[in-house]
C-alpha positions as CSV (number, residue, x, y, z in Angstrom):
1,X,52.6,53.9,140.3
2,X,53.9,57.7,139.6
3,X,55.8,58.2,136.9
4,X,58.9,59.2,138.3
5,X,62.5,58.9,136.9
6,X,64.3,56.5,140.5
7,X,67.6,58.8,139.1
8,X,66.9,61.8,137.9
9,X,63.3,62.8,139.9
10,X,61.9,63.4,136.0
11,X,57.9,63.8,136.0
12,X,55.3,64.6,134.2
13,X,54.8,68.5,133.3
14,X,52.0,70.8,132.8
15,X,51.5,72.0,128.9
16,X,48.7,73.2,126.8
17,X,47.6,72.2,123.5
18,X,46.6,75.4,121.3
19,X,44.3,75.3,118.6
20,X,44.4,77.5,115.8
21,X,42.4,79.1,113.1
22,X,43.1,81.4,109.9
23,X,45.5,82.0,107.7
24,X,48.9,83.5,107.9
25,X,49.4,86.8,107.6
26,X,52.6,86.0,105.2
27,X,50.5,83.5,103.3
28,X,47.6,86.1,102.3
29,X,45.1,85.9,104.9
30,X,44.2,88.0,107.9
31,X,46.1,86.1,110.4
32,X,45.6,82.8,112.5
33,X,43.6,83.4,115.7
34,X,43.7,80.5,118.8
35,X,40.2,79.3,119.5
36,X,40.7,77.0,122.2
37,X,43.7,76.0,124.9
38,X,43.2,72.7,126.7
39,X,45.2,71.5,129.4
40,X,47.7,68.6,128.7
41,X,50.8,66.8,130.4
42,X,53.9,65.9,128.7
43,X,55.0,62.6,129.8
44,X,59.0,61.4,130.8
45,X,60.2,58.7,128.4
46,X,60.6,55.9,131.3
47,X,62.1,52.8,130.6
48,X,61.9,49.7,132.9
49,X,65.9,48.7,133.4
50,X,67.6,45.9,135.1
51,X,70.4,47.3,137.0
52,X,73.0,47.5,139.7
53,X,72.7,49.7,142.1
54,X,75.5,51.1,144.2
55,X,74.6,49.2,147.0
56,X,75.3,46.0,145.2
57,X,71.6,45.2,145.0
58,X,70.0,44.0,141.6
59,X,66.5,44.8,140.7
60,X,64.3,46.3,138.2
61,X,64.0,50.5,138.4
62,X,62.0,53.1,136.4
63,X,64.4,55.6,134.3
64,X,64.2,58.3,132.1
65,X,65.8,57.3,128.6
66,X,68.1,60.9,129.0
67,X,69.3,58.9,132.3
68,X,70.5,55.6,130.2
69,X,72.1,57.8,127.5
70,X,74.2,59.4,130.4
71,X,75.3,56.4,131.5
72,X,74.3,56.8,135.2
73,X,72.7,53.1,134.8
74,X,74.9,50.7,135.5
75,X,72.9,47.1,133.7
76,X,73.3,43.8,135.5
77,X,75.5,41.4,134.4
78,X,73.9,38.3,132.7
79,X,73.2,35.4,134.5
80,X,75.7,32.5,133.9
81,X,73.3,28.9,134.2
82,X,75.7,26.3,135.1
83,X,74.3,22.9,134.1
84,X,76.0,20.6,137.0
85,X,74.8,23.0,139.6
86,X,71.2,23.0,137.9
87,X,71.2,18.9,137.4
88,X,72.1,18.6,141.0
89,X,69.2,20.1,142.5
């Protein structure tokens, strides 16, 4: 399953992760050098949400955590059990 945002199209993006070696300049040494870059992916916060959709559909979707602090998810209302209607069957 890709990890894709279903309302925003967030993914994952390319990074690197930098390592370093020496001392600061400003703290007394003869400055930091890199001595290796390997290739790393920074990863969407997704969230698996019930909601309503616009269609009037309920169901579970993927979304970013930026997407629910927006407010463009809409969460399902709670289901009401009813205990005549559940006796009955």
């Amino acid at each position: 399953m890709a990890r894709i945002c279903e309302l925003t199209g967030k993914r994952p993006i390319k990074g690197s992760h930098i390592w370093r070696s020496g001392k600061a300049k400003k703290k007394g040494g003869i400055g930091t050098h890199v001595t290796a870059i390997t290739k790393r992916r920074f990863f969407p916060n997704l969230q698996r949400v019930k909601a309503l959709l616009p269609s009037g559909e309920v169901r579970y979707i993927r979304v970013a955590v930026s997407a629910i602090k927006k407010g463009l998810v809409v969460k399902a209302p709670k289901r009401i059990w009813k205990k005549e209607a559940a006796a009955a069957k």
